[in-house]
PDB file of the backbone (N, CA, C, O) and the ligand in Angstrom, with CONECT records:
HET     ZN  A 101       1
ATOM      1  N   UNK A   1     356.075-111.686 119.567  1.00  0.00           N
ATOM      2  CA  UNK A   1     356.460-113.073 119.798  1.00  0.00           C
ATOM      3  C   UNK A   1     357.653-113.463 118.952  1.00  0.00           C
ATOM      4  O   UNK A   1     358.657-114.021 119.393  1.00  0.00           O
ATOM      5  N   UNK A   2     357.455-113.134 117.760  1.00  0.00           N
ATOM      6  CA  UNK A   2     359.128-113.302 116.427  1.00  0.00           C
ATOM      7  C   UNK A   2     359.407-112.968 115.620  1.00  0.00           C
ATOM      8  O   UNK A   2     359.451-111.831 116.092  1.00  0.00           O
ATOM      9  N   UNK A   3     359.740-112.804 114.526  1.00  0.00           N
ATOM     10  CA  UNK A   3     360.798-112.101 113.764  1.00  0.00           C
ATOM     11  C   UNK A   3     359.438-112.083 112.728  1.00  0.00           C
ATOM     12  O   UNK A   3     359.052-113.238 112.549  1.00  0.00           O
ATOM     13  N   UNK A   4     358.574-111.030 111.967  1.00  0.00           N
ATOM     14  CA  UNK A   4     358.512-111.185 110.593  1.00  0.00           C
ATOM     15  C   UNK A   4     359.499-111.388 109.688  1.00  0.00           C
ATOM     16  O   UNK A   4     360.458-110.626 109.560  1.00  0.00           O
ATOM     17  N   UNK A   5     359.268-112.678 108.854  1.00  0.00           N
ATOM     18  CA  UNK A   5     360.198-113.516 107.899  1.00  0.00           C
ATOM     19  C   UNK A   5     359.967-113.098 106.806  1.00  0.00           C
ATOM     20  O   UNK A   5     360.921-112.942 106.043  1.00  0.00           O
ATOM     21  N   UNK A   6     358.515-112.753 106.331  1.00  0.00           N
ATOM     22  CA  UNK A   6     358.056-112.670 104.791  1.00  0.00           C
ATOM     23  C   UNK A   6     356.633-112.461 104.651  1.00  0.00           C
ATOM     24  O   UNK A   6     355.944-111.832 105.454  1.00  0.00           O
ATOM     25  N   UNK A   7     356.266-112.963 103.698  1.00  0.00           N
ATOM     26  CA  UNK A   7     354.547-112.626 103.702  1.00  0.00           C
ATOM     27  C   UNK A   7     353.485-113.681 104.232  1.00  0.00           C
ATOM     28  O   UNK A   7     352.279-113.550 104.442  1.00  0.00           O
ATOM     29  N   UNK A   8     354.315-114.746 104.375  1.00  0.00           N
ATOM     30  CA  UNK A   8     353.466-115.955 105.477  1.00  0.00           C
ATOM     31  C   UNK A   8     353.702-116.529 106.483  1.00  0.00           C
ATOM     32  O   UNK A   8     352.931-117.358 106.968  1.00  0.00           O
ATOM     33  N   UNK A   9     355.008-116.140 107.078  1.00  0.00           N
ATOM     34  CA  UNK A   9     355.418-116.612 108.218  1.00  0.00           C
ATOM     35  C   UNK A   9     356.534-116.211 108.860  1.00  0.00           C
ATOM     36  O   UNK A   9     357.595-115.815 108.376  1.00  0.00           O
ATOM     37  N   UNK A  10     356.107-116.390 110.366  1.00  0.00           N
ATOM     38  CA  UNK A  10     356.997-115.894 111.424  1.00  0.00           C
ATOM     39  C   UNK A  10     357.814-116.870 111.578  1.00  0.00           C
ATOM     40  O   UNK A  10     357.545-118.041 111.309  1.00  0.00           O
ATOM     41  N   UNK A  11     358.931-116.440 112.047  1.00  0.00           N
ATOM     42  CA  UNK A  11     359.826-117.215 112.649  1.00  0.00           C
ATOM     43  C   UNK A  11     360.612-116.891 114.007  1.00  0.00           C
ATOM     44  O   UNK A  11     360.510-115.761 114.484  1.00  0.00           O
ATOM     45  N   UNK A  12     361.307-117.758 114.565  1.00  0.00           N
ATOM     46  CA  UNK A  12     361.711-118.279 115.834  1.00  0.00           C
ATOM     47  C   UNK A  12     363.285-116.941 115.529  1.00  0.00           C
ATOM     48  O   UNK A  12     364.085-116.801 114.604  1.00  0.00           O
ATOM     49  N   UNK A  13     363.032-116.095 117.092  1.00  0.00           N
ATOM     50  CA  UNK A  13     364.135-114.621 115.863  1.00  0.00           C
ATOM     51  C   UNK A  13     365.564-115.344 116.691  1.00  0.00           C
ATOM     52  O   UNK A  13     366.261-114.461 117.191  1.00  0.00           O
ATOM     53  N   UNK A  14     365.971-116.410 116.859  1.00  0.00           N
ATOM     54  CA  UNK A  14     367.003-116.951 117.561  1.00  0.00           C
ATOM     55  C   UNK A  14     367.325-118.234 116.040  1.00  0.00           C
ATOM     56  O   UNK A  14     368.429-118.256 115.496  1.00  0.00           O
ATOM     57  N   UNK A  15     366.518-118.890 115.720  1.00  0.00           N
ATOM     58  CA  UNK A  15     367.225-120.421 115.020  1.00  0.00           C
ATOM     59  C   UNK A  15     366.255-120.210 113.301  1.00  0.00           C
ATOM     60  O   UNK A  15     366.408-121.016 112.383  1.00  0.00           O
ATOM     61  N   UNK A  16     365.474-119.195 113.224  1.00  0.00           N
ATOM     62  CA  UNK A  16     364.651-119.301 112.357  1.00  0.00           C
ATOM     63  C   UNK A  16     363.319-120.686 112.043  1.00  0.00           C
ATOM     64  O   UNK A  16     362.812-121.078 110.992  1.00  0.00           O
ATOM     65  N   UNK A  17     363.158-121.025 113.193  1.00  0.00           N
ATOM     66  CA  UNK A  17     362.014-122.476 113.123  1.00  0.00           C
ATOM     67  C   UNK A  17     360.782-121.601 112.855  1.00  0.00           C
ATOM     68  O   UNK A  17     360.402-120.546 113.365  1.00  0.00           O
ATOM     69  N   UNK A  18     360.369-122.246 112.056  1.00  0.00           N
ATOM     70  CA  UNK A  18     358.714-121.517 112.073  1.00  0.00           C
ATOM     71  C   UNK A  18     358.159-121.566 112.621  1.00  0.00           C
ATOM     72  O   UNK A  18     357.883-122.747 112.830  1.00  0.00           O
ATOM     73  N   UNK A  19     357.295-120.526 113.534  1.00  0.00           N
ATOM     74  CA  UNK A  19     356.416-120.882 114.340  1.00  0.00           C
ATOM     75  C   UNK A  19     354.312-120.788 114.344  1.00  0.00           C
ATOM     76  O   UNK A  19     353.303-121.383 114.725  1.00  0.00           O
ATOM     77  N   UNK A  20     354.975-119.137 113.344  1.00  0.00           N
ATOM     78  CA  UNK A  20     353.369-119.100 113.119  1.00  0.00           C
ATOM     79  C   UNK A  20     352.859-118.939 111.738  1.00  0.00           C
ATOM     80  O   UNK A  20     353.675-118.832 110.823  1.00  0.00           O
ATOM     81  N   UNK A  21     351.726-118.915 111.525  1.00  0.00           N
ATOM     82  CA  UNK A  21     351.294-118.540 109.982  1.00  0.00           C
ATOM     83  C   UNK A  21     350.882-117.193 109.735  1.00  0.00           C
ATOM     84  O   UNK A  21     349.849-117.082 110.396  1.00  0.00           O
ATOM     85  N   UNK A  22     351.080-116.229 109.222  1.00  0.00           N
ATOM     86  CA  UNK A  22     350.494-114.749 108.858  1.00  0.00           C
ATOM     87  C   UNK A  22     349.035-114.703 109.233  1.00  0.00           C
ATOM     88  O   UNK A  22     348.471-113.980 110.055  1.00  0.00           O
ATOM     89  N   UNK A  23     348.479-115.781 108.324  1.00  0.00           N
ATOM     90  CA  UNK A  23     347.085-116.462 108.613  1.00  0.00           C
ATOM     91  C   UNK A  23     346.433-116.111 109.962  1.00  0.00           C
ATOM     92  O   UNK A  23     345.452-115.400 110.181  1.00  0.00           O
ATOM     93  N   UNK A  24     347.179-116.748 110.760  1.00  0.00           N
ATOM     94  CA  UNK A  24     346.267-116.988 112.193  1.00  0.00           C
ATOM     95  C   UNK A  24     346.765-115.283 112.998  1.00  0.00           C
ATOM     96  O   UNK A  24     346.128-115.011 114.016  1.00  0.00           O
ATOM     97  N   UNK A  25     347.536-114.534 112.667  1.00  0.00           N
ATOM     98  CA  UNK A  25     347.318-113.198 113.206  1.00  0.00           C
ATOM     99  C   UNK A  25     346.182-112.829 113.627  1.00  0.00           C
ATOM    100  O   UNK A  25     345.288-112.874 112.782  1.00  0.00           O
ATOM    101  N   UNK A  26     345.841-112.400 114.877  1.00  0.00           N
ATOM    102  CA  UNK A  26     344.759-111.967 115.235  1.00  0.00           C
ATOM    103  C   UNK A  26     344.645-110.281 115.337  1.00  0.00           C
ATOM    104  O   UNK A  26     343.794-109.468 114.977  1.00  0.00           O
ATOM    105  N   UNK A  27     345.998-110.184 116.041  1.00  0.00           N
ATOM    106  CA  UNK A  27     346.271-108.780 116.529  1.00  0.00           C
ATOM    107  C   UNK A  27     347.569-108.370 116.322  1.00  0.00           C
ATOM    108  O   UNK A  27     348.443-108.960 116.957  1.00  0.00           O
ATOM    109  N   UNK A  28     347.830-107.634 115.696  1.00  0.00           N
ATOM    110  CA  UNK A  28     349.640-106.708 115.666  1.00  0.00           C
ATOM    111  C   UNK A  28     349.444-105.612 116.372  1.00  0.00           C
ATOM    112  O   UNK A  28     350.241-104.715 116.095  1.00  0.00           O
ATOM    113  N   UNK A  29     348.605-105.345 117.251  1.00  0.00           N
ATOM    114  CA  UNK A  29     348.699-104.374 118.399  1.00  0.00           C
ATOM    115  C   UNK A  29     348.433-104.790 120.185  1.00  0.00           C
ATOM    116  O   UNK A  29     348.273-104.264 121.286  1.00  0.00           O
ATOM    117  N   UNK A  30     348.495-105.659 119.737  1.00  0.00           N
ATOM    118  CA  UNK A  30     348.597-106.255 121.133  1.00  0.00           C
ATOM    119  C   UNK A  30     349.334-105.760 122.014  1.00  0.00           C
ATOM    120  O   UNK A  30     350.301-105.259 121.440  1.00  0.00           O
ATOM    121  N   UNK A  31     349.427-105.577 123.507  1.00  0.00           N
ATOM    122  CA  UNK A  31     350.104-104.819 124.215  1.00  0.00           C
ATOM    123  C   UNK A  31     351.135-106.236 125.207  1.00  0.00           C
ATOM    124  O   UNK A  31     350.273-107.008 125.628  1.00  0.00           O
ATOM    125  N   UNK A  32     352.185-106.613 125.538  1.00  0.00           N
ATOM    126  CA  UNK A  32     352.929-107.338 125.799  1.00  0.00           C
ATOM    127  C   UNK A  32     353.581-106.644 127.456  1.00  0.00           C
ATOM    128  O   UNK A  32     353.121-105.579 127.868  1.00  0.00           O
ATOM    129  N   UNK A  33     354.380-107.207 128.046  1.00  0.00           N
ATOM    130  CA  UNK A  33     355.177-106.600 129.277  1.00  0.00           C
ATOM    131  C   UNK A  33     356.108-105.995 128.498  1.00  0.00           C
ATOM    132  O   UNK A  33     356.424-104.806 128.545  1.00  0.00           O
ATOM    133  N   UNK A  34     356.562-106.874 127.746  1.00  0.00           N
ATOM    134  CA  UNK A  34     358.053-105.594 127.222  1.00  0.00           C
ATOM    135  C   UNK A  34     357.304-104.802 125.547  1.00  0.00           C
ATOM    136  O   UNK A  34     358.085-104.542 124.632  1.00  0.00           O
ATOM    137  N   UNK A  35     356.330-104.620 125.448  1.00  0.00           N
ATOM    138  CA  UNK A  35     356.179-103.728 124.594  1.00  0.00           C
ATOM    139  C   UNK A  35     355.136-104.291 123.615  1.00  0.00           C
ATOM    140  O   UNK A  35     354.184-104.911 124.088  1.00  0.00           O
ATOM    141  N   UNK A  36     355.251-104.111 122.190  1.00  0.00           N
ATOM    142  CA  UNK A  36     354.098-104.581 121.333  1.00  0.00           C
ATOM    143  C   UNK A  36     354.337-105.703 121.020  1.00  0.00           C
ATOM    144  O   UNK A  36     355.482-105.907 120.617  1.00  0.00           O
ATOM    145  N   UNK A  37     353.302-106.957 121.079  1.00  0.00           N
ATOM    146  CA  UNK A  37     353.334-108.069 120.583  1.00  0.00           C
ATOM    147  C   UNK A  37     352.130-108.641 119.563  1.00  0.00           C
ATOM    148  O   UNK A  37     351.157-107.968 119.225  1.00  0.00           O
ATOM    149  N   UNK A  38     352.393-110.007 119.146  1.00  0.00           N
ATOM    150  CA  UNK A  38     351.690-110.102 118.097  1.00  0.00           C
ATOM    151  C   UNK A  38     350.814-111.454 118.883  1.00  0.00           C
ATOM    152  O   UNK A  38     351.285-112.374 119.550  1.00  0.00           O
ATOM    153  N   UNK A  39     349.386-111.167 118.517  1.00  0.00           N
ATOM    154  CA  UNK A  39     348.669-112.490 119.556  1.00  0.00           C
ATOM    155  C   UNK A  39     348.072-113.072 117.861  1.00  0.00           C
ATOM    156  O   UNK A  39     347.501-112.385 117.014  1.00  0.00           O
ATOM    157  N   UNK A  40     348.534-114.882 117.766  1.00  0.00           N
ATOM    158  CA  UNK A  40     348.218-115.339 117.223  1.00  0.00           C
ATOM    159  C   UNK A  40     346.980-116.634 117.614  1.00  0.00           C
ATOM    160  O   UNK A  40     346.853-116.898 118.810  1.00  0.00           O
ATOM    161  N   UNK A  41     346.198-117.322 116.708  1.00  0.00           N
ATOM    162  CA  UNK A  41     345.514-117.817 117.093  1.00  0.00           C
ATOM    163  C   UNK A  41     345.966-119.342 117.117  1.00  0.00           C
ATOM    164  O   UNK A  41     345.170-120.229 117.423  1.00  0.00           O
ATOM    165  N   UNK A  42     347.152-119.569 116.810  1.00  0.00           N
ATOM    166  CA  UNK A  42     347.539-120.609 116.998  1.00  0.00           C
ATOM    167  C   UNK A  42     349.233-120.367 116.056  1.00  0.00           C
ATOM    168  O   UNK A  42     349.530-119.732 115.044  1.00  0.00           O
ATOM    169  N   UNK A  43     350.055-121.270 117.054  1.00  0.00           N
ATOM    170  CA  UNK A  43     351.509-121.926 116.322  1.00  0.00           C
ATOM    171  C   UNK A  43     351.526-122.645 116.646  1.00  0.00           C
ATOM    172  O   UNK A  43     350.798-123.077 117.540  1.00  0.00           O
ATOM    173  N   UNK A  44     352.553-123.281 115.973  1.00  0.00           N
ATOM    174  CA  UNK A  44     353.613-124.445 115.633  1.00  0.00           C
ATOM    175  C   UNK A  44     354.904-124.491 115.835  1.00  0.00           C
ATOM    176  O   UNK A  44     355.632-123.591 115.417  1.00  0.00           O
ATOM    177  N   UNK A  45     355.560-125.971 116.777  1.00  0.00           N
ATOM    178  CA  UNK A  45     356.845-125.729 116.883  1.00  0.00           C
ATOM    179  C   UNK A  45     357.235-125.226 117.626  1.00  0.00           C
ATOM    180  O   UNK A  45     358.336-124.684 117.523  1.00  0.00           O
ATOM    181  N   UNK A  46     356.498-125.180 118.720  1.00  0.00           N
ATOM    182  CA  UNK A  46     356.600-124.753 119.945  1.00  0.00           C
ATOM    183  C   UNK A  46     356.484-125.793 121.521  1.00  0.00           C
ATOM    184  O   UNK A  46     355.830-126.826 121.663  1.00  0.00           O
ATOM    185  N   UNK A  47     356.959-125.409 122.080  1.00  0.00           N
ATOM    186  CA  UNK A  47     357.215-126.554 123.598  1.00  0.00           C
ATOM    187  C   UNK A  47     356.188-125.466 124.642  1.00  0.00           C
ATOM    188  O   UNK A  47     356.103-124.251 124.467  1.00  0.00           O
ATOM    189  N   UNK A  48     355.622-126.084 125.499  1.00  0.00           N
ATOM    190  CA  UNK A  48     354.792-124.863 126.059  1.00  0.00           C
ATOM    191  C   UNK A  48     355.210-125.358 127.960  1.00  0.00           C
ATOM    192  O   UNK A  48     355.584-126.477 128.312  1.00  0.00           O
ATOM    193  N   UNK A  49     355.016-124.273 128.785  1.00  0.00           N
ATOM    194  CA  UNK A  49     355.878-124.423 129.895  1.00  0.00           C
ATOM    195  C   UNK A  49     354.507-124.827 131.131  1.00  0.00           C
ATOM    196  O   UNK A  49     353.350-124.850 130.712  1.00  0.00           O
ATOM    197  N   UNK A  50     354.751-125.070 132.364  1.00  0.00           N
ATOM    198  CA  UNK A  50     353.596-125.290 132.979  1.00  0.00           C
ATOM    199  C   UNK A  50     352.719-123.691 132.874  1.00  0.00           C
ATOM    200  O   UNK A  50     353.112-122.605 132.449  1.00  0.00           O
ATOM    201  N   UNK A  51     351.569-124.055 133.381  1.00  0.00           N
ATOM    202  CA  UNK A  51     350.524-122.995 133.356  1.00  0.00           C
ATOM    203  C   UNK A  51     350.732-122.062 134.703  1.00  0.00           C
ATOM    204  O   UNK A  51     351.117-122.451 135.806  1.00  0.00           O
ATOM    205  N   UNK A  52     350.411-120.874 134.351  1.00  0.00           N
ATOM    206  CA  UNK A  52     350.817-119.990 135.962  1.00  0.00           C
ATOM    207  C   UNK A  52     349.216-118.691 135.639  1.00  0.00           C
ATOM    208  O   UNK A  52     348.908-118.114 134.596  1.00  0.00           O
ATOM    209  N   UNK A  53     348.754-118.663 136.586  1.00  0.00           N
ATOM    210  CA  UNK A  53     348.067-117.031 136.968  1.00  0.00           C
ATOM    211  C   UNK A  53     349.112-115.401 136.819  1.00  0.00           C
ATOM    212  O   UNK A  53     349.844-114.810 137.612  1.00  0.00           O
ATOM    213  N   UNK A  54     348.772-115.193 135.669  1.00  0.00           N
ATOM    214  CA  UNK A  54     349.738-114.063 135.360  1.00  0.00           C
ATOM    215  C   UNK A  54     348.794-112.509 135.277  1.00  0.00           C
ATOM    216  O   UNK A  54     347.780-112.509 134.578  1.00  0.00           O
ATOM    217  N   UNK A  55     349.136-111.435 135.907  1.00  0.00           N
ATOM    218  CA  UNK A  55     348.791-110.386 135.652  1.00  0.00           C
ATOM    219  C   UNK A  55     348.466-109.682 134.286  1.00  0.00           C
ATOM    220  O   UNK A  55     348.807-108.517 134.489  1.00  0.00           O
ATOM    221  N   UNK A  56     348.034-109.762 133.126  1.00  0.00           N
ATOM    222  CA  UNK A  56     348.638-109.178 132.084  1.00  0.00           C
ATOM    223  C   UNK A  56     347.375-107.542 132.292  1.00  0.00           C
ATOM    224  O   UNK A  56     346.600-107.168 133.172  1.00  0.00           O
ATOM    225  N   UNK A  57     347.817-106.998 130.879  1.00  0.00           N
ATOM    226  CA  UNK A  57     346.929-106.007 130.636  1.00  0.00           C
ATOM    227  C   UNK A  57     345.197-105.821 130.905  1.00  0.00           C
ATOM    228  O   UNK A  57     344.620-104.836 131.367  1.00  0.00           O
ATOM    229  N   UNK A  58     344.631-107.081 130.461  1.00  0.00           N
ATOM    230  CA  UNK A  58     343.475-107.059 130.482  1.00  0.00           C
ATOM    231  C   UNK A  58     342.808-107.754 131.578  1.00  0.00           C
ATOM    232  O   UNK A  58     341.594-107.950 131.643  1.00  0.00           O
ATOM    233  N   UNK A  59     344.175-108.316 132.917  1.00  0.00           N
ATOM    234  CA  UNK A  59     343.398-108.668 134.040  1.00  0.00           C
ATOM    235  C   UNK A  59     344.274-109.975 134.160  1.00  0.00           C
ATOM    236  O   UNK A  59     345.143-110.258 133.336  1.00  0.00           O
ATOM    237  N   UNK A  60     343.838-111.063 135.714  1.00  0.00           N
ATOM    238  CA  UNK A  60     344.386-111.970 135.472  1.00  0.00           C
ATOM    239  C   UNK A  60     343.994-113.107 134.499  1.00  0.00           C
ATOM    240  O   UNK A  60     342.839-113.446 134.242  1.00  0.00           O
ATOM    241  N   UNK A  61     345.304-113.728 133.918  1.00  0.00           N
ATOM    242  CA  UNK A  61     344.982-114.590 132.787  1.00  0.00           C
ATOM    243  C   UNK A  61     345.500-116.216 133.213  1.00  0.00           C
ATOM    244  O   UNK A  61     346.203-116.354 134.214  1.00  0.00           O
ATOM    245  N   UNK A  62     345.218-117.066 132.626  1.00  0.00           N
ATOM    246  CA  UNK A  62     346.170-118.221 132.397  1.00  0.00           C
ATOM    247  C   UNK A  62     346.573-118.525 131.806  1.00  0.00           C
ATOM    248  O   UNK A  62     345.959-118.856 130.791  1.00  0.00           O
ATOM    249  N   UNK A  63     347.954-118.692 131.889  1.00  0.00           N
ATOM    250  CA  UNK A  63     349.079-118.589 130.803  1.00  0.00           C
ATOM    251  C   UNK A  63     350.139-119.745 130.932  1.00  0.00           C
ATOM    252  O   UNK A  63     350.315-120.386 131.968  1.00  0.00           O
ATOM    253  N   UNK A  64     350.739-119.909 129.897  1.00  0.00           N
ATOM    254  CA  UNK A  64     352.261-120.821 129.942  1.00  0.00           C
ATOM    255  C   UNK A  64     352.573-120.153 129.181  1.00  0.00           C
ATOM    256  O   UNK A  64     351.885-119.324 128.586  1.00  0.00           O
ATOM    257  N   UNK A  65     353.694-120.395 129.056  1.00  0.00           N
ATOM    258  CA  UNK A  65     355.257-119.792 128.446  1.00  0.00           C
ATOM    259  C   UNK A  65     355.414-120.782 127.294  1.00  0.00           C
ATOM    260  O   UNK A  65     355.332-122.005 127.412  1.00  0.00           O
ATOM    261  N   UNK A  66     355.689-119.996 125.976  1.00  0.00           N
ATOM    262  CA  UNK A  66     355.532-121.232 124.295  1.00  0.00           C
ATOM    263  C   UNK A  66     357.116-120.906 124.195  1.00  0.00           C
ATOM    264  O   UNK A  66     357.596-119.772 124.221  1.00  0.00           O
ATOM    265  N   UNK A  67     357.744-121.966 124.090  1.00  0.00           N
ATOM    266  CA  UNK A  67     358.968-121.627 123.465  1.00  0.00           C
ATOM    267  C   UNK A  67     359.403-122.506 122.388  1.00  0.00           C
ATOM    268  O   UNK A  67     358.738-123.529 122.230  1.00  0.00           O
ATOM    269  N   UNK A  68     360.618-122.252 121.445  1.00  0.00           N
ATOM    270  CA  UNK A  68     360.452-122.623 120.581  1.00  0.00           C
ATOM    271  C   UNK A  68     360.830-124.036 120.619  1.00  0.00           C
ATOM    272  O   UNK A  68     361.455-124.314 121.642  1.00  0.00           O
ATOM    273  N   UNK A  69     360.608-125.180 119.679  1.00  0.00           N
ATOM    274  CA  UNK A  69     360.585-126.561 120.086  1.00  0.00           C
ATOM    275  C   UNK A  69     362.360-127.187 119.239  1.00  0.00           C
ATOM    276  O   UNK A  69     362.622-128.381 119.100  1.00  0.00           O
ATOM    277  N   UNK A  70     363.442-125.873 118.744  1.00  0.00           N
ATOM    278  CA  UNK A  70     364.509-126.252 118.461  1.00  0.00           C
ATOM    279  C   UNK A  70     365.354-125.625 119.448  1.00  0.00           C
ATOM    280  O   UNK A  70     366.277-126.371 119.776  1.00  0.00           O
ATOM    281  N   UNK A  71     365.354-124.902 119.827  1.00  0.00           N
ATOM    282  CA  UNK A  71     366.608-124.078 120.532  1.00  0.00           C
ATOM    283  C   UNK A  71     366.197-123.619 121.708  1.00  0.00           C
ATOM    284  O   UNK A  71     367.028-123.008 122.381  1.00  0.00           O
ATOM    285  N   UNK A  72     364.784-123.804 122.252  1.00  0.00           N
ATOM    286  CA  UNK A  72     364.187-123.258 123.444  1.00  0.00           C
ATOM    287  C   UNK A  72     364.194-121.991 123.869  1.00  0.00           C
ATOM    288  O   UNK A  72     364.233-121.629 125.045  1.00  0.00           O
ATOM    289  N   UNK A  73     364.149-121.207 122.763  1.00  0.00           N
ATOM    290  CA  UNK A  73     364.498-119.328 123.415  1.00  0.00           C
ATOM    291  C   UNK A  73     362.586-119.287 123.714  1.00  0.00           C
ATOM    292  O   UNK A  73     361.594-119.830 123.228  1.00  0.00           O
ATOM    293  N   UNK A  74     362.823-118.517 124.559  1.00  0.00           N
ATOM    294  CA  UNK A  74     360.914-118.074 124.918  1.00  0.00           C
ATOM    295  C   UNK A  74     360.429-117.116 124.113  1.00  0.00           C
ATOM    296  O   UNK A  74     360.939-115.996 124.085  1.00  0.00           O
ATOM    297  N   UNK A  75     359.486-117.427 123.440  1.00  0.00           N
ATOM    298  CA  UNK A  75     359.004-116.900 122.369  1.00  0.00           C
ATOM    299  C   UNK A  75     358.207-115.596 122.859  1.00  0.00           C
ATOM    300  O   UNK A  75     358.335-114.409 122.562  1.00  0.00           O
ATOM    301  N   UNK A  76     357.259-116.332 123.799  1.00  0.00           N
ATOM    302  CA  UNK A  76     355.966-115.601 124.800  1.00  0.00           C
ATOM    303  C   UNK A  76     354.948-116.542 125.349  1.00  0.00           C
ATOM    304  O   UNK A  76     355.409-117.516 125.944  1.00  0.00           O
ATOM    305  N   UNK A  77     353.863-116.455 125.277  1.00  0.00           N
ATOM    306  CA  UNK A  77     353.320-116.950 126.030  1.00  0.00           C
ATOM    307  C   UNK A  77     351.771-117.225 125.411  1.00  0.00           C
ATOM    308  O   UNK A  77     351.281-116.429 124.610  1.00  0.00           O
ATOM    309  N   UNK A  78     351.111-118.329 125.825  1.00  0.00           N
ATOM    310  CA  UNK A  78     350.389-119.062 125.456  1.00  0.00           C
ATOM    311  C   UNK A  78     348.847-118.764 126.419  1.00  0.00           C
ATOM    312  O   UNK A  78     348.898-118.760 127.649  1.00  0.00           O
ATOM    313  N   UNK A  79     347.697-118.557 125.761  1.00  0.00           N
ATOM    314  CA  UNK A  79     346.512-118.258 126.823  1.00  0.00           C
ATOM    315  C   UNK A  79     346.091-120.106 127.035  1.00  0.00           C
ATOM    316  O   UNK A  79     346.311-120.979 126.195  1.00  0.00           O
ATOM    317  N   UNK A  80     345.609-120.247 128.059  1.00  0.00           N
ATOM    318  CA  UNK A  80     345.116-121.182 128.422  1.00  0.00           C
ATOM    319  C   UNK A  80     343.533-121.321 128.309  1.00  0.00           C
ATOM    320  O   UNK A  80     342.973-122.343 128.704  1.00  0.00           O
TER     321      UNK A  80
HETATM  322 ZN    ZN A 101     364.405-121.252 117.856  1.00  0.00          ZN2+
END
């Protein structure tokens, strides 16, 4: 989803906004469409997009799209 910053927080890898806390990491092996992602249990600072039925790995899900709430790059995506 973004850039490891340091030892407590992610950031937005386009404007540096913070988005998540180290804290709420659930998974750093998470499997993503374009490769490994990080599923958190919650961020911040984020704009979230309408909800859609998406295919992922583990079946269909419901999802929106989280992007970031300064510069709007798409971070990933949000379970419903
Ligand atoms: Zn940003």
């Amino acid at each position: 989803m973004a850039e490891f910053v340091g030892p407590r927080l992610y950031s937005c890898c386009n404007c540096r906004n913070h988005v998540a806390l180290h804290d709420d990491v659930i998974s750093k092996a998470f499997q993503g469409r374009n490769g490994r992602a990080f599923l958190f249990s919650h961020a911040m600072n984020i704009t979230v997009g309408p909800k859609e039925n998406r295919q992922l790995m583990t079946g269909l899900h419901t999802v929106a799209d989280a992007s970031c709430c300064d510069c709007h790059e798409v971070l990933g995506w949000k379970y419903e």
